[in-house]
DRENPA-3360 file (N, C-alpha, C; in nm, 2 decimals, always signed):
BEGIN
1 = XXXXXXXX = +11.65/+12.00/+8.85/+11.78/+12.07/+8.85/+11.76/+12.20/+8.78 ~ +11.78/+12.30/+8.87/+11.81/+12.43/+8.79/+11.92/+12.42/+8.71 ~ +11.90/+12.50/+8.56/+11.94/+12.53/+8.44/+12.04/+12.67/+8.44 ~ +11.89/+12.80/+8.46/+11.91/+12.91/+8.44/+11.83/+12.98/+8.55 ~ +11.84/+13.08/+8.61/+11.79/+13.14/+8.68/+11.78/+13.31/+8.62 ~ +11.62/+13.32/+8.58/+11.61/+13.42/+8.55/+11.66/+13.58/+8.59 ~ +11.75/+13.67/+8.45/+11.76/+13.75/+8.48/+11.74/+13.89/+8.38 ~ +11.82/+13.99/+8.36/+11.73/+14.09/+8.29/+11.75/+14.04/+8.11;
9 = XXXXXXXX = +11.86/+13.99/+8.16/+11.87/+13.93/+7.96/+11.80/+13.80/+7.90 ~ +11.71/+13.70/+8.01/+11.64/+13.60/+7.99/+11.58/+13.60/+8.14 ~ +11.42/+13.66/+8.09/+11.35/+13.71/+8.23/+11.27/+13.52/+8.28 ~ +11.32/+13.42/+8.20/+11.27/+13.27/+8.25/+11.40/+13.19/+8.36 ~ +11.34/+13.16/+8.46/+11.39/+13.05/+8.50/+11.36/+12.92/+8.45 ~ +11.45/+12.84/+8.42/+11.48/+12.68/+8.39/+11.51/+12.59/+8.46 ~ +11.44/+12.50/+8.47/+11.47/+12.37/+8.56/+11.47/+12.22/+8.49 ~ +11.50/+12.18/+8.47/+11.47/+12.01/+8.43/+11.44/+11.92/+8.52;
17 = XXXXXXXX = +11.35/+11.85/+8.52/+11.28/+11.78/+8.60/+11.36/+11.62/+8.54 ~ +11.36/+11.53/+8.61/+11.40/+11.41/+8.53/+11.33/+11.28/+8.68 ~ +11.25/+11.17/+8.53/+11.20/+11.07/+8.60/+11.25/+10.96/+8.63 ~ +11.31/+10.92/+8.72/+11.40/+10.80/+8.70/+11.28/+10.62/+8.73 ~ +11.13/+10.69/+8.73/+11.08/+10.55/+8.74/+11.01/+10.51/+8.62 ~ +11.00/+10.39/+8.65/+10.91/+10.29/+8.54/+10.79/+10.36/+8.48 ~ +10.74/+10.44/+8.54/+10.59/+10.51/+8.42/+10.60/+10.63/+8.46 ~ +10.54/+10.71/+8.36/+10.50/+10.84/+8.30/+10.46/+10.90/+8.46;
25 = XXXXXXXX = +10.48/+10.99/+8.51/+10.40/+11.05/+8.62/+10.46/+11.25/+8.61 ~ +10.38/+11.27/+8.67/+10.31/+11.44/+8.71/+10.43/+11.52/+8.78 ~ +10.51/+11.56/+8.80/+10.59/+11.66/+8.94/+10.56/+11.72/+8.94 ~ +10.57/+11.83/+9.02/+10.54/+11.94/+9.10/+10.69/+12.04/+9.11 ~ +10.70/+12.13/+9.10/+10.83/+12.23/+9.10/+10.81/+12.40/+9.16 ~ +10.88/+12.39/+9.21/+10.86/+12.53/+9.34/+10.98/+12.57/+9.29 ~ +10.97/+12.71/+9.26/+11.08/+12.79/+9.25/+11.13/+12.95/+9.36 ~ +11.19/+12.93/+9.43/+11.18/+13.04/+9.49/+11.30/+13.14/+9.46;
33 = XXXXXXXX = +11.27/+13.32/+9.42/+11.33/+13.36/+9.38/+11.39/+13.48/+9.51 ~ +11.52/+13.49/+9.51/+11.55/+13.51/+9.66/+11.64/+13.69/+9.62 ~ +11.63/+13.72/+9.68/+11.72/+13.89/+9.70/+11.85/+13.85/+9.76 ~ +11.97/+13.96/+9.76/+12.08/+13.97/+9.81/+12.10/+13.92/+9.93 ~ +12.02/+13.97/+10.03/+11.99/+13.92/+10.17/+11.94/+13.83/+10.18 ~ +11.91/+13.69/+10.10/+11.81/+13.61/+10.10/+11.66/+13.58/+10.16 ~ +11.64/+13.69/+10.13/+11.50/+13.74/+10.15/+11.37/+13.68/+10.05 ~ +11.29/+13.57/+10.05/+11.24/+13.54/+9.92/+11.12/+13.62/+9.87;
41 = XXXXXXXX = +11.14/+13.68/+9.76/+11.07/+13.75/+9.64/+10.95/+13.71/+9.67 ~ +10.97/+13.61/+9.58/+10.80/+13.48/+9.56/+10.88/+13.41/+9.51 ~ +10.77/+13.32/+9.46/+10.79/+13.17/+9.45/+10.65/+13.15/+9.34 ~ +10.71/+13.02/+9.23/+10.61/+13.02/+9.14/+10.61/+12.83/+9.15 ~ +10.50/+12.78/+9.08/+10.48/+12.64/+9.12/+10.42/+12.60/+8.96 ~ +10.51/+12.48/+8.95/+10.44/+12.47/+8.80/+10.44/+12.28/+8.83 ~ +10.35/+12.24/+8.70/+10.36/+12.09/+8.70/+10.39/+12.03/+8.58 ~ +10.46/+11.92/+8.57/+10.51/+11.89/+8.46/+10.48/+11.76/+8.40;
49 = XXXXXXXX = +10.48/+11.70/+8.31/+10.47/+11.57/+8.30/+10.56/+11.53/+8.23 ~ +10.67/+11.42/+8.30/+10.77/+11.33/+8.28/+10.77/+11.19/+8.22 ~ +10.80/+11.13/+8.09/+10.78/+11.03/+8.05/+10.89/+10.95/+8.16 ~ +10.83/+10.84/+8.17/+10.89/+10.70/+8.21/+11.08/+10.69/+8.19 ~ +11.17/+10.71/+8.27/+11.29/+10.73/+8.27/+11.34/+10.87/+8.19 ~ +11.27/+10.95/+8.19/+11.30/+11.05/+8.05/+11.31/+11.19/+8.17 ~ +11.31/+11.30/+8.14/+11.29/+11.47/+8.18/+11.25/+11.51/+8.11 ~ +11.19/+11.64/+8.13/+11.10/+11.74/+8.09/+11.16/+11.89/+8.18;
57 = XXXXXXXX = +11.17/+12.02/+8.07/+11.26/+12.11/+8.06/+11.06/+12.17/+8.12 ~ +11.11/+12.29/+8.25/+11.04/+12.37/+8.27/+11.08/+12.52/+8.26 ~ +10.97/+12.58/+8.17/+11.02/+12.77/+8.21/+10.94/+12.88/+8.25 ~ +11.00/+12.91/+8.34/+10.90/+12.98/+8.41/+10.91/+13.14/+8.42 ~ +10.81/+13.19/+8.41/+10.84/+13.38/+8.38/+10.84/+13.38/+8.51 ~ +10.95/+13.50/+8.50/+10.98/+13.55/+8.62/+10.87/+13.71/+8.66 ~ +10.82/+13.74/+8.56/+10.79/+13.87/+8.54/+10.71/+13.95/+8.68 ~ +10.69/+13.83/+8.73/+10.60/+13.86/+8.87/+10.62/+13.84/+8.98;
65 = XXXXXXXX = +10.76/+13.78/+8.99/+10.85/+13.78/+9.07/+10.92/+13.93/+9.16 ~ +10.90/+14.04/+9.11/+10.94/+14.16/+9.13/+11.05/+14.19/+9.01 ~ +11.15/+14.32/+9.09/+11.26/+14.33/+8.98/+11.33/+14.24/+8.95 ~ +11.35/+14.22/+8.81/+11.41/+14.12/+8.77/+11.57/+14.15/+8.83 ~ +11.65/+14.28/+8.84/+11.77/+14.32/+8.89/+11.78/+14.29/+9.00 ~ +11.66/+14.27/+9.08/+11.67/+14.23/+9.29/+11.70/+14.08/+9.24 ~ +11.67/+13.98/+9.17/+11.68/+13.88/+9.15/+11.89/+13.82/+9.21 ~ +11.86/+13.75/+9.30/+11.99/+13.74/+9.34/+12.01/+13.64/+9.30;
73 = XXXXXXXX = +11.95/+13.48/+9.33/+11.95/+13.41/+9.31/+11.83/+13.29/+9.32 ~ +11.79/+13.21/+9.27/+11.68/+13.07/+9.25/+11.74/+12.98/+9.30 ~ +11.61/+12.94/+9.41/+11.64/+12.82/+9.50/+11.54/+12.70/+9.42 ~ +11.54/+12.53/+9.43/+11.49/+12.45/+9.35/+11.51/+12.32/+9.43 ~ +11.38/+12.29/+9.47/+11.43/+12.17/+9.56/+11.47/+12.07/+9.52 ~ +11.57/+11.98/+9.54/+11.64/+11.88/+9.44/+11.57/+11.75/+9.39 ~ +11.45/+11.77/+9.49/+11.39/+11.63/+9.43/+11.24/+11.72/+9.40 ~ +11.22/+11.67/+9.30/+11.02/+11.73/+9.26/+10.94/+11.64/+9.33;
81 = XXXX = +10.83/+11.68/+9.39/+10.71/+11.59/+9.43/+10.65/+11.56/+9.32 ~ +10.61/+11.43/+9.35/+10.52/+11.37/+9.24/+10.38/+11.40/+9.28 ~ +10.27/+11.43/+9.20/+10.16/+11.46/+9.18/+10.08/+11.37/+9.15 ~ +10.11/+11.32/+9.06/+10.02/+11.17/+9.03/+10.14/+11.07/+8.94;
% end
């Protein structure tokens, strides 16, 4: 679930990841950061590890994403891939 989507007053995007199964495992999170025209920037990929029914808060710099003012809006797929 996106949180915050990075902008010039907090250059991180936030997401919270949450595990709804029985053990500890890995996700995977894709962020893509999109322009006016929804045009996508980039996209940054991070991995997290989720205890066993619990979440885990991800932050991601945006700083290489381009201008942080093109920043229109962060897309976040609603489910994370699991990794392991």
């Amino acid at each position: 679930m996106l949180t915050h989507c990075a902008d010039a007053d907090d250059p991180y995007t936030t997401v919270v990841v949450r595990n709804p199964n029985e053990r500890e495992g890995t996700f995977g999170v894709k962020i893509n950061y999109k322009d006016a025209h929804g045009f996508t920037m980039s996209e940054t990929y991070q991995q997290v590890l989720v205890a066993a029914k619990g979440k885990a808060r991800i932050r991601s710099a945006a700083a290489s994403s381009g201008p942080l003012d093109k920043i229109d809006r962060c897309e976040v797929n609603p489910r994370a891939t699991a990794v392991q």
